[in-house]
Backbone bond lengths (Angstrom), bond angles and torsions (degrees), N, CA, C in turn:
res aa  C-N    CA-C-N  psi(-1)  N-CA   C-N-CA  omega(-1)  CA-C   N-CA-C  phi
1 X - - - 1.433 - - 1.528 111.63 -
2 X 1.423 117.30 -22.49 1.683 106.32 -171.30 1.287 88.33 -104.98
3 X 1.184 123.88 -24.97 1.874 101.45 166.51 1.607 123.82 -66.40
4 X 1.503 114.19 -31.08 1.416 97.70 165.24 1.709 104.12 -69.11
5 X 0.783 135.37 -27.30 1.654 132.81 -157.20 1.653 98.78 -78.11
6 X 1.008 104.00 -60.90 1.510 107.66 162.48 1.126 120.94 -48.50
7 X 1.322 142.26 -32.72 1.566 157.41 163.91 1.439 110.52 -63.68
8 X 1.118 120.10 -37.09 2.173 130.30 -176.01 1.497 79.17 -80.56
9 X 1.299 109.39 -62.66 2.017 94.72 -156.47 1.464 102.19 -46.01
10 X 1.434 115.32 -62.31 1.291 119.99 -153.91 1.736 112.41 -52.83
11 X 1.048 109.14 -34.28 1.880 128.22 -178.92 1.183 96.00 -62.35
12 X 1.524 128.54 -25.62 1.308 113.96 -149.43 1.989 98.15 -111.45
13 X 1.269 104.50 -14.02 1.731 106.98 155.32 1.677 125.95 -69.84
14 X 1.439 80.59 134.04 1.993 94.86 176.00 1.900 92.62 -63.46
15 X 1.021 88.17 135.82 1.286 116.02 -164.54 2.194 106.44 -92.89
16 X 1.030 138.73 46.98 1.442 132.01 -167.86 1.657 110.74 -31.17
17 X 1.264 102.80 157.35 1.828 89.55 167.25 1.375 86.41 -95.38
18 X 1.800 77.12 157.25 1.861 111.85 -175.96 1.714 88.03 -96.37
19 X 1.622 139.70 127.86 1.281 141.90 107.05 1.591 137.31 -59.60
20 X 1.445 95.14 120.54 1.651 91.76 -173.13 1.738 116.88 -102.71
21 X 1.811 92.47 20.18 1.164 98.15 -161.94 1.673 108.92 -73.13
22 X 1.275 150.70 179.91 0.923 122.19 163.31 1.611 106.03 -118.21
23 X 1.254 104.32 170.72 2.061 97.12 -146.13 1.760 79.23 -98.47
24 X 1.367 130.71 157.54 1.449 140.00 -137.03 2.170 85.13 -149.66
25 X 0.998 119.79 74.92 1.538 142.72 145.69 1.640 100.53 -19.12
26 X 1.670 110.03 120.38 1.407 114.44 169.63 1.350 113.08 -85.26
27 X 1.295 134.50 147.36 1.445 144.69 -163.49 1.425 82.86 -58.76
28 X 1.662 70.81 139.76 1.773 100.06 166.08 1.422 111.84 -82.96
29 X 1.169 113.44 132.82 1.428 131.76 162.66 1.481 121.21 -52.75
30 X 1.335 129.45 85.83 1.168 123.11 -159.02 1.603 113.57 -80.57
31 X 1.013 132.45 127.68 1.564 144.28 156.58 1.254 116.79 -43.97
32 X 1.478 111.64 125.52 1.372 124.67 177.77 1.602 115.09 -32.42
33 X 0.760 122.43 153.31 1.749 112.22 162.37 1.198 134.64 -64.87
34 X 1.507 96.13 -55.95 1.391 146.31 172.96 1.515 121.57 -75.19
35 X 0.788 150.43 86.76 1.567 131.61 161.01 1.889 125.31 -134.11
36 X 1.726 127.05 -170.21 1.088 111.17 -159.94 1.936 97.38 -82.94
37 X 0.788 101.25 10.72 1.809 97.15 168.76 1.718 120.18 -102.39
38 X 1.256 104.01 0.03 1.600 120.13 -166.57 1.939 98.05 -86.23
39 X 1.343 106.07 100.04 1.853 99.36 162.47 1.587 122.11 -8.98
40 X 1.026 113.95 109.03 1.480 125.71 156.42 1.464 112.65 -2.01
41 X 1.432 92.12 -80.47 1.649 114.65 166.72 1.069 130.46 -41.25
42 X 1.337 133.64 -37.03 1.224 141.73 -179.18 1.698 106.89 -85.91
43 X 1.422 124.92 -28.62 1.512 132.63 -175.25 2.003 80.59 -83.97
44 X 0.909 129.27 -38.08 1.608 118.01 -177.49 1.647 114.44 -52.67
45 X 1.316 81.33 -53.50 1.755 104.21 -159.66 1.987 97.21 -75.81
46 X 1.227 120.25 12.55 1.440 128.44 151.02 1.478 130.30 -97.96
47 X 1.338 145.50 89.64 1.273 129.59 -165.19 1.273 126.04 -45.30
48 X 1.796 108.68 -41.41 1.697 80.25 168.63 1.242 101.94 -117.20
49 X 1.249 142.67 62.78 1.256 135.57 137.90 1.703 96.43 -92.08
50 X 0.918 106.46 -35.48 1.767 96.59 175.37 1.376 127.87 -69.08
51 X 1.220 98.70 -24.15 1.405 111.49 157.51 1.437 136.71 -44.09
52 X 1.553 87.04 -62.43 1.896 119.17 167.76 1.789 98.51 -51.87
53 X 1.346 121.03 -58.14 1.114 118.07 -169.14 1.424 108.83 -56.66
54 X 1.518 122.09 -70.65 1.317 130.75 162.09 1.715 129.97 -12.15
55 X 1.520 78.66 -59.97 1.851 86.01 164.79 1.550 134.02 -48.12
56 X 1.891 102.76 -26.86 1.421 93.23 -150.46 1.887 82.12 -129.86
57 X 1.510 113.92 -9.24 1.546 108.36 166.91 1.838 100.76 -139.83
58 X 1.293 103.85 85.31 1.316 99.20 174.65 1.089 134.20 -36.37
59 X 1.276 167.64 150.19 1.418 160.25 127.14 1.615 107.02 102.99
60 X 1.140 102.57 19.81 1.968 113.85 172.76 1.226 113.91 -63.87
61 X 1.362 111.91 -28.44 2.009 115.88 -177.20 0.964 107.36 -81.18
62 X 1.315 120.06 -50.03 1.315 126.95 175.22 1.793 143.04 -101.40
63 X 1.852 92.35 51.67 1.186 99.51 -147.78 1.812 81.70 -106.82
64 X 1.219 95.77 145.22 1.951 101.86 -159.81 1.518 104.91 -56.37
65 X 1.652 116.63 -18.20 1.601 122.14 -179.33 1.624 115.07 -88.79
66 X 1.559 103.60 6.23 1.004 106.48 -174.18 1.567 139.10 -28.27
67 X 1.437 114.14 -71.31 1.210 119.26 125.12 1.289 151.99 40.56
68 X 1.310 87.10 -72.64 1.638 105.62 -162.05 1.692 92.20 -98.80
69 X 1.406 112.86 -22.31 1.658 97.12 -175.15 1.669 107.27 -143.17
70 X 1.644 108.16 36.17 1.058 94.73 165.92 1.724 131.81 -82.64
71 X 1.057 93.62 -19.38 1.675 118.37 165.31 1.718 122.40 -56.74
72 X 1.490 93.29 -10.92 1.809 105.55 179.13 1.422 93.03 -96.11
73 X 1.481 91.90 175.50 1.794 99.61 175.96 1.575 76.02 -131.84
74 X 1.615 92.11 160.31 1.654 128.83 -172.47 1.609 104.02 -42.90
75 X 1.566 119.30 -58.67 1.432 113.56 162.36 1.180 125.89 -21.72
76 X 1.280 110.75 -65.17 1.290 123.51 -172.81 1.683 128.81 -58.93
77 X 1.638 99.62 -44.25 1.349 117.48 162.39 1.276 124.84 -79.93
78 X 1.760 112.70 0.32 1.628 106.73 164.71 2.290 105.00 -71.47
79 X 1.192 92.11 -1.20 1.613 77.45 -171.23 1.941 112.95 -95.56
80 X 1.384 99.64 14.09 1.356 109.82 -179.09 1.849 107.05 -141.27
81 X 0.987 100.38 -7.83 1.845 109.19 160.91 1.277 115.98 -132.65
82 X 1.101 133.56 41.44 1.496 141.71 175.56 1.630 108.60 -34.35
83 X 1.477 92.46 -59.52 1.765 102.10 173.23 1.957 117.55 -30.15
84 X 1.294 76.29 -50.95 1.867 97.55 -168.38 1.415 110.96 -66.97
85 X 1.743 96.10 -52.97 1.828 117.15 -163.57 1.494 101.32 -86.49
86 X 1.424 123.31 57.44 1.661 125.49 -179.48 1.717 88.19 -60.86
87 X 1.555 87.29 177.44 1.325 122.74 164.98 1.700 127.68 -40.04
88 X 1.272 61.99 -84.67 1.892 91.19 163.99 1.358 119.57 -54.24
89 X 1.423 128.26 -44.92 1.542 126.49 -179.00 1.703 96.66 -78.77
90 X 1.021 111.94 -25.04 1.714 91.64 -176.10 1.559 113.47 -73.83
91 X 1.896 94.81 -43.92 1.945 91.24 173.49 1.110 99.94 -32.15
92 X 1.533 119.50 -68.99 1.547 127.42 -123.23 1.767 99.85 -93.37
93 X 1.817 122.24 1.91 1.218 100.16 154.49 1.410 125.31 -111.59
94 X 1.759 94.05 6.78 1.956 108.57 169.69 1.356 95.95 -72.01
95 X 1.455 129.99 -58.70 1.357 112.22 175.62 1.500 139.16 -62.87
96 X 1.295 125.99 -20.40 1.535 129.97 160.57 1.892 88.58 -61.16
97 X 0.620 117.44 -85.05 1.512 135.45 -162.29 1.774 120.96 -17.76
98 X 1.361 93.06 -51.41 1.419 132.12 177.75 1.754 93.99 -76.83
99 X 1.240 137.04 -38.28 1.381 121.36 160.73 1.331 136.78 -58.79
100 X 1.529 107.77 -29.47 1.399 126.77 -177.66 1.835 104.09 -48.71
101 X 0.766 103.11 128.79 2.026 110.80 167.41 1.229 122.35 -114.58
């Protein structure tokens, strides 16, 4: 008796279609590697992201305070070299930077 009862209910649900397809994810947009929030240190410890850096703030690796702010990222150190960390040099080493692979 509770298997027919169980059998009336079930007949008596809207029924959805089942897909067994499996759903196919558009490429992920991959994130720079590199960018102005990325540790000092870590853009060093890449050859050519250090490069990129080098290119566009010379003597940053080997700058005698080194040290003390390689653990920052460029953001961070625009608020104590403003002079240095313009506008313009930061675009233009987010974009070298952001090329690196």
């Amino acid at each position: 008796m509770k298997t027919l009862l169980l059998a009336v209910a079930l007949s008596t649900l809207p029924l959805a279609p089942v897909s067994f397809a499996q759903d196919v994810a558009a490429p992920a947009v991959t994130a720079a590697k590199f960018n102005l929030d990325t540790p000092i240190q870590d853009i060093v410890a890449d050859e050519k992201a250090k490069a990129a850096l080098e290119a566009n703030l010379p003597g940053l690796s080997t700058h005698e305070s080194y040290d003390m702010f390689k653990g920052m990222s460029l953001n961070q150190l625009k608020a104590y070299a403003a002079d240095k960390l313009t506008p313009e040099v930061l675009a233009k080493t987010e974009k070298d930077l952001a090329a690196v692979k």
